[in-house]
Structure formats: structure tokens, C-alpha cells
C-alpha positions in Angstrom: -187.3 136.2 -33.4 -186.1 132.5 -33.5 -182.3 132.5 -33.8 -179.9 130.5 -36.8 -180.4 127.3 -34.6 -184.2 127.2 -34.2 -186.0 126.8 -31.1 -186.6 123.8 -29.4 -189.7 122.0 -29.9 -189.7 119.5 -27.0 -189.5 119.1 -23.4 -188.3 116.6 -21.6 -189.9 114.4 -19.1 -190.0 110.9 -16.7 -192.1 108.5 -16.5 -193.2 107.7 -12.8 -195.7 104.8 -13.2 -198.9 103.6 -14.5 -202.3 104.9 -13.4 -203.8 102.1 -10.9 -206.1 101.8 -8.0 -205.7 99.6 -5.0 -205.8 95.8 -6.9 -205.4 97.4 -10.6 -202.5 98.7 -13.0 -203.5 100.6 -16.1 -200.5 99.9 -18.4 -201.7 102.3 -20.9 -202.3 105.0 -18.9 -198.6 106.7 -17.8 -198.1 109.1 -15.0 -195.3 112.1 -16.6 -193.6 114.2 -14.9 -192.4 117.0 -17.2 -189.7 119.2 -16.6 -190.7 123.0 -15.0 -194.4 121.9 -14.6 -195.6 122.4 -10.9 -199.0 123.4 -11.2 -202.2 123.5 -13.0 -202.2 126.1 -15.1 -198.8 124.8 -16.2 -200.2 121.4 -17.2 -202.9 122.5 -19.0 -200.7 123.7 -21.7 -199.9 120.1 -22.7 -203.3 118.4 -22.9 -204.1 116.8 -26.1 -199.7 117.5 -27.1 -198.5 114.6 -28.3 -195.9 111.6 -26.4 -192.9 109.8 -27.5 -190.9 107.4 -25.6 -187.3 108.2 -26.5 -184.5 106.1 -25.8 -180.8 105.5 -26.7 -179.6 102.1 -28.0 -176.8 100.4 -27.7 -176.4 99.5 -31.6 -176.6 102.1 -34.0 -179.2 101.3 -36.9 -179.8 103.8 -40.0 -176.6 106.1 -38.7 -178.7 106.7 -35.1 -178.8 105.3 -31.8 -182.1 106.7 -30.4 -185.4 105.1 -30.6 -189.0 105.9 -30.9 -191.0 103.0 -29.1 -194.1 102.5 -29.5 -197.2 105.2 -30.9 -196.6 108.3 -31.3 -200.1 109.8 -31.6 -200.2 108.9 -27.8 -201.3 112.1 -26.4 -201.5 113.8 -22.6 -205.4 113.6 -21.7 -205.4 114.8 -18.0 -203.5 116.6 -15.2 -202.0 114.2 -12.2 -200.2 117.4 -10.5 -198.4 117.1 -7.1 -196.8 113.6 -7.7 -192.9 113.6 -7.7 
């Protein structure tokens, strides 16, 4: 049963790179590291959840601070497990 304060519907994660070969950088392709995810199985969970890049501001617009850049239908479409 979900307590008063709800459960939460995120996880958090970092953003190692883009996807590249030897000469070539992918810019819209993102390598993510998320939190408690060491394995395959684990990863496959998130394919096809969606991404947002979050960040805090330093000026506070419409009472907030945090930001949503960019798309947010931007969505995890393979696994790139074993990179740190």
C-alpha cells in the first residue's frame, strides 16, 4: 500500500557521454548511468521509459528553480551495461 506521501516515480541518473565510434560523436544519442542498475536484466526494465534532463537554475522563474531542457518524449532505446 502506497503511504500519505506517495511513492516515488523517478530515478535518478548521470550522464556519461555521447555514443561515438573512433572519428564520430552521436550528440543525440546519451550514454546514462542510472542509479542501482548493474546488469541486464536490471536495464531492461527502463527501455522505451521516458528521459528528462533536470537541472537547478540560478534564478527562480514561475516560483521554481529547476529546469526541464529539452524533449521530454526522449526515451531509453538500448542497454550500454558495464560502463561507469
Amino acid at each position: 500500500m502506497p503511504t500519505e506521501a506517495g511513492h516515488r516515480l523517478y530515478v535518478k541518473a548521470r550522464h556519461l557521454g555521447y555514443r561515438r565510434n573512433k572519428h564520430t560523436t552521436h550528440p543525440n544519442r546519451s550514454i546514462v548511468k542510472i542509479e542501482g542498475v548493474d546488469d541486464s536484466e536490471a536495464a531492461n526494465f527502463y527501455l522505451g521509459k521516458k528521459v528528462a534532463f533536470i537541472h537547478q537554475a540560478p534564478k527562480e522563474i514561475r516560483g521554481t528553480k529547476t529546469r526541464v531542457v529539452g524533449n521530454v518524449s526522449n526515451r531509453f532505446t538500448s542497454r550500454h551495461v558495464g560502463t561507469d
